[in-house]
N, C-alpha and C positions, 0 to 999 in steps of 0.2 A: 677524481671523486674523493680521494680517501685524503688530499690535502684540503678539500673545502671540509670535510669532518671535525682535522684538527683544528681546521681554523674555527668552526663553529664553535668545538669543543675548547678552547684558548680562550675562545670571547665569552664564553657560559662561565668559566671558568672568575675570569676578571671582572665580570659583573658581582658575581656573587662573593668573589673577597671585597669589592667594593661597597658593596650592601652592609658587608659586616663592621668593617670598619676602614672611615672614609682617611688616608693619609694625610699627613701636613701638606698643604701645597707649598708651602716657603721652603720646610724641609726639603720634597722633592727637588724642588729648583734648585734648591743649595747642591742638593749631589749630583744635578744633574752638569750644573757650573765647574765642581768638582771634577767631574770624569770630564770636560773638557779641557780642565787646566793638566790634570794628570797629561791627557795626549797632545797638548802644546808643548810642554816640558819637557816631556822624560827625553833626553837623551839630546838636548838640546844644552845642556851645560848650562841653564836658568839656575841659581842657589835658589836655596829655600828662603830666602827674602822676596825675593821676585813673586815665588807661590806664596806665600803669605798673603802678600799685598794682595795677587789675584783674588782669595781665599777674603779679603775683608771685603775688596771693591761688591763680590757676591752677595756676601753677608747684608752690607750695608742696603744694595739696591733692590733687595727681596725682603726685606723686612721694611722697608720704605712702602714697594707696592702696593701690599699685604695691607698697611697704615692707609695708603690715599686711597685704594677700597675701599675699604672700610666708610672713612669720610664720607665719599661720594654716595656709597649704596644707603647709606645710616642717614647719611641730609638728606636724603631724596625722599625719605620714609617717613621721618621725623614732622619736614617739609610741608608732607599731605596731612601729617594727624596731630602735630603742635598742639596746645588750648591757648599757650600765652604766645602776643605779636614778637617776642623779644627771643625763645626759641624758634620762634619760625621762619623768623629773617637770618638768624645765626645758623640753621638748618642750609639755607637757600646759599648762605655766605657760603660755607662748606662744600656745598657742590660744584659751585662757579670755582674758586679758588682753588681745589684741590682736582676738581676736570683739567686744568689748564698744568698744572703740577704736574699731574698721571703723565699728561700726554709729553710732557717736556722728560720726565722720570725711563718711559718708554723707549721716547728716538736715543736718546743715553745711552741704554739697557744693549738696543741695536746695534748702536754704534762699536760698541764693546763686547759685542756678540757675549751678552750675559742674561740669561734663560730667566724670565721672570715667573710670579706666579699668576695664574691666571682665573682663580678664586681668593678668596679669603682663605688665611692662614686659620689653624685650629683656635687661636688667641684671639685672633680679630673677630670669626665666627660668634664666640662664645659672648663678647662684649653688644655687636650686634642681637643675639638672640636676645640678650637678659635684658636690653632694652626698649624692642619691640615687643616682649612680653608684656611690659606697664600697658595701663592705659591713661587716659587723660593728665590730668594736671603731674602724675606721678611718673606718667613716659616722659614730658617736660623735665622735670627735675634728676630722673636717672639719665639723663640724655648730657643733661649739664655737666650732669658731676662726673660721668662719662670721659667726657670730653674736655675737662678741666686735667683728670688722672692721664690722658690719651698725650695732651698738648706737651704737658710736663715730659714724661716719659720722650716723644718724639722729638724738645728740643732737645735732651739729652743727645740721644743717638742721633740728629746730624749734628750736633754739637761735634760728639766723638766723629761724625765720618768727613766731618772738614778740613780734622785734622789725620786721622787715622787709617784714612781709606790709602793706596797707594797710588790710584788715577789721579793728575792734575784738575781733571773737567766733571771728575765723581767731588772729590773735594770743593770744586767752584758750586756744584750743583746744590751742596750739603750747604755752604755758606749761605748761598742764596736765598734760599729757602729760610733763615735760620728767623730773620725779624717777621715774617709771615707767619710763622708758627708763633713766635711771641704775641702778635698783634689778638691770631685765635685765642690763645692764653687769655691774656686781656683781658677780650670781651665774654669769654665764658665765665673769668672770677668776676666781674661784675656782672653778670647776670644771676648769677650761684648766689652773690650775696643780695641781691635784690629779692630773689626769691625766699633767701632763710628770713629774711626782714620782714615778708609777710605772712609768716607762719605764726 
């Protein structure tokens, strides 16, 4: 009796720090990758190169997650509520392209027993909100520009995790990925500029 109390009182408990304020999930995953590299390591005679790399390969593949969320959840949205044909097929493009990413990002994540996140990060959230806030032609254009700042930003870091990660098959993943992301790019600056043209 008195263990189902604590248990109750554990879960009342986590509920309500949760209410108050919601954690990073990338964060989370990052420490939680962390404590499992610490007990691979310790005492395994691994240098601190070794954990390092561990310590990027995390980095890289939780903040990548975090990213093709984002994508997916954001073109699924965007998708239903667009005004112009030219976001709403770039919405559609984003969820096909980046559903197929996730899921190849995933069996990866697996294969390397590295803890993803399994919401949107605090950053990606906030990008998401601000932009299902607009509505009509002005959720089109923050969606763009959005996604122009997003594409930028993401070829950076797999830029950097192609070369910087310490997995051979995290790096192939990063490369991979790298003219896909340029092509999003692309088609968003021309769209971005299509749109300031008829302003």
């Amino acid at each position: 009796m008195k263990l189902s109390q604590l248990s109750l009182a554990a879960a009342l408990l986590l509920g309500a720090a949760s209410c108050n304020s919601s954690p990073d999930s990338v964060k989370e995953a990052q420490q939680t990758n962390e404590a499992k590299i610490d007990s691979t390591t310790k005492g395994t005679g691994q240098n601190a190169a070794v954990r390092d790399d561990k310590e990027k390969d995390s980095e890289f593949l939780t903040k990548a997650a975090s990213g093709g969320m984002l994508e997916v959840q954001m073109g699924s949205q965007v998708a239903k509520r667009a005004q112009t044909p030219g976001a709403k097929q770039a919405a559609q493009k984003m969820v096909s392209d980046h559903t197929k990413a996730n899921a190849e990002l995933k069996a990866l994540a697996a294969k390397k027993n590295i803890t993803l996140p399994t919401v949107l990060g605090e950053e990606q959230q906030k990008v998401y909100n601000d932009v299902l806030a607009k509505k009509g032609i002005d959720l089109d254009k923050e969606y763009v520009k959005q996604m122009v700042k997003d594409h930028k930003d993401d070829i950076k870091e797999f830029t950097d995790g192609s070369t910087n990660t310490g997995d051979p098959e995290i790096r192939a993943y990063a490369s991979k990925n790298i003219p896909v992301l340029q092509m999003h790019l692309a088609m968003f600056e021309k769209l971005q500029h299509e749109m300031d043209a008829k302003k």
